[in-house]
N, C-alpha and C positions, 0 to 999 in steps of 0.2 A: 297513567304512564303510557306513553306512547311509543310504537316500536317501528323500525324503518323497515317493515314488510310490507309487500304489495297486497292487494286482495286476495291471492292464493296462500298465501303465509310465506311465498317466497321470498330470505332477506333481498334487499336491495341493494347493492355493493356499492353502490353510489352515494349514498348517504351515510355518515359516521363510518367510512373508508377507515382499513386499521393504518398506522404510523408504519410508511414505508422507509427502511431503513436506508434507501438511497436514495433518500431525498435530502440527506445532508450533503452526500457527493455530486447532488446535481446542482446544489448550493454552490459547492467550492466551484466545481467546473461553469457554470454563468457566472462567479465572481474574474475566473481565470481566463474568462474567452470573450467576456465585455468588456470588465472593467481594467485591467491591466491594460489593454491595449487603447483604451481609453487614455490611462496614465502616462503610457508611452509617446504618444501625440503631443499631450500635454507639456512633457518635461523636454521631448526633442526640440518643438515650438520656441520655449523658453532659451532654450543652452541655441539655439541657433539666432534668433533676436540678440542675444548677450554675444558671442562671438562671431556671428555670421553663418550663411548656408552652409559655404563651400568647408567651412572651419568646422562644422557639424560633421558633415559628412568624413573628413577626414578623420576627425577623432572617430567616427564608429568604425572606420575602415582600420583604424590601428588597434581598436579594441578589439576587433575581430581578428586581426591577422596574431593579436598577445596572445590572444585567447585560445586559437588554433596550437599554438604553439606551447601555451603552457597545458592545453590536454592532451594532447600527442605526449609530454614526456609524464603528466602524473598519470596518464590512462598504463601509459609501460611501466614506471612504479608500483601502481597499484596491483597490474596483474601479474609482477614478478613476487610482492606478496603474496597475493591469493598463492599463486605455485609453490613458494614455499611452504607458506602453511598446510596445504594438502600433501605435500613430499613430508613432510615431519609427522603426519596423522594428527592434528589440533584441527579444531574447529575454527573457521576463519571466519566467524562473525565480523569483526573487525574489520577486515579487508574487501567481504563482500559488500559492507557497507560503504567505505572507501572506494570501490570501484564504483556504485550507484550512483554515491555524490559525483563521482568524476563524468559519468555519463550524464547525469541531469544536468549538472552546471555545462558541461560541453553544449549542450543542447540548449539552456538559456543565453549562452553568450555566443551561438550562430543564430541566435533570434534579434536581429535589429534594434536594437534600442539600449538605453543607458539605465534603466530598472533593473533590466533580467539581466543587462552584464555585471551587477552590482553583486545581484545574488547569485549567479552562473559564477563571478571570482569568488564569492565565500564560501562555495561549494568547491574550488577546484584548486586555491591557496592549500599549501601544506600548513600556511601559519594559520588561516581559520578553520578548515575542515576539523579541526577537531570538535571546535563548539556547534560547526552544523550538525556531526556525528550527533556529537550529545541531545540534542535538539531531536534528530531523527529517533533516537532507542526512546528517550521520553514520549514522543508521542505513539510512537509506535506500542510502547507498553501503555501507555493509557488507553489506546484504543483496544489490545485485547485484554486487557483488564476490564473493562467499561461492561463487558458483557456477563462476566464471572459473577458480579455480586457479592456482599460482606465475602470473603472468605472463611470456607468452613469446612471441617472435613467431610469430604467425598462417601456417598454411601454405595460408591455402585450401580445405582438403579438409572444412573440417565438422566439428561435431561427433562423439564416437566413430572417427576415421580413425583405425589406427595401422600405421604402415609396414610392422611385422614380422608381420601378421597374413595370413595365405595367401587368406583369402577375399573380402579389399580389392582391387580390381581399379582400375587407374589409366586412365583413359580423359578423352576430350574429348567436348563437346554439342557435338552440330550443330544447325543452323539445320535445321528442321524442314516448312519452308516449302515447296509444291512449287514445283518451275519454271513459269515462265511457257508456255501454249500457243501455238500458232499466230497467235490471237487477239490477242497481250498483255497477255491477262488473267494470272494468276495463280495461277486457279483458288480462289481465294475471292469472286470477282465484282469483284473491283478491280483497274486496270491496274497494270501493272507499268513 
């Protein structure tokens, strides 16, 4: 069996490198900063051959000016919700998310092209924001579920604890604190 140490026994970090966890967001982020804008060339190319330049660019100028226009009023929707729900003491899960959509899709639909104004409106519609909602708590709970494992009841001990392992040592914290002096002080400068 062979081991990826050097001549000193030093491991070699270069060889059977562990699974670095953001190597799947550096996936998405080179799927989202090549290939989209890839797409976008693509589908502008097409819709401008089919209607013409100047008929291109006009339609994205109207998409942009809808678009301005309808997140200026769900951005002030949104954060007259969040207000209220904070003014009644509720959690405003719901709304927080509701303004984020509105901020993403604002933000895809000032970005040039007829992809991201696609999904910049189904983020900033009152009539599809609900199913982007849904879509964002689902992956969202997938993702911090994804690390938890079967569920099972909690013993306390932490992550990586496991019973059968020899160099787990089972102990209790003490209060750290010294006794109080003569004084009744402390010995941090405050009475005791």
């Amino acid at each position: 069996m062979s081991t990826s140490a050097d001549r000193f026994g030093r491991r070699n970090p270069r060889r059977h490198a562990p699974h670095r966890p953001g190597g799947r967001l550096l996936t998405v982020l080179v799927v989202l900063l090549v290939v989209v804008p890839i797409v976008e060339i693509a589908v502008l190319v097409a819709v401008g051959r089919a209607i013409g330049g100047w008929q291109t660019i006009g339609l994205l100028l109207v998409e942009s000016a809808l678009g301005a226009w309808l997140v200026r009023r769900e951005g002030a929707r949104a954060w007259a919700a969040l207000v209220g729900a904070l003014r009644t003491g509720r959690m405003p899960s719901r709304e927080l998310t509701d303004a984020a959509l509105v901020l993403v899709g604002g933000t895809l639909l000032l970005t040039p092209g007829f992809v991201t104004d696609v999904v910049g409106f189904a983020f900033v519609l009152p009539v599809t924001r609900p199913l982007a909602r849904g879509l964002l708590v689902h992956l969202v709970e997938r993702r911090l579920l994804a690390g938890l494992g079967p569920l099972r009841p909690t013993t306390g001990y932490g992550r990586g604890y496991r019973r059968d392992d020899p160099s787990t040592v089972r102990g209790t914290v003490l209060d750290r604190e010294p006794p109080p002096d003569e004084t009744g002080q402390d010995g941090t400068g405050r009475t005791g």
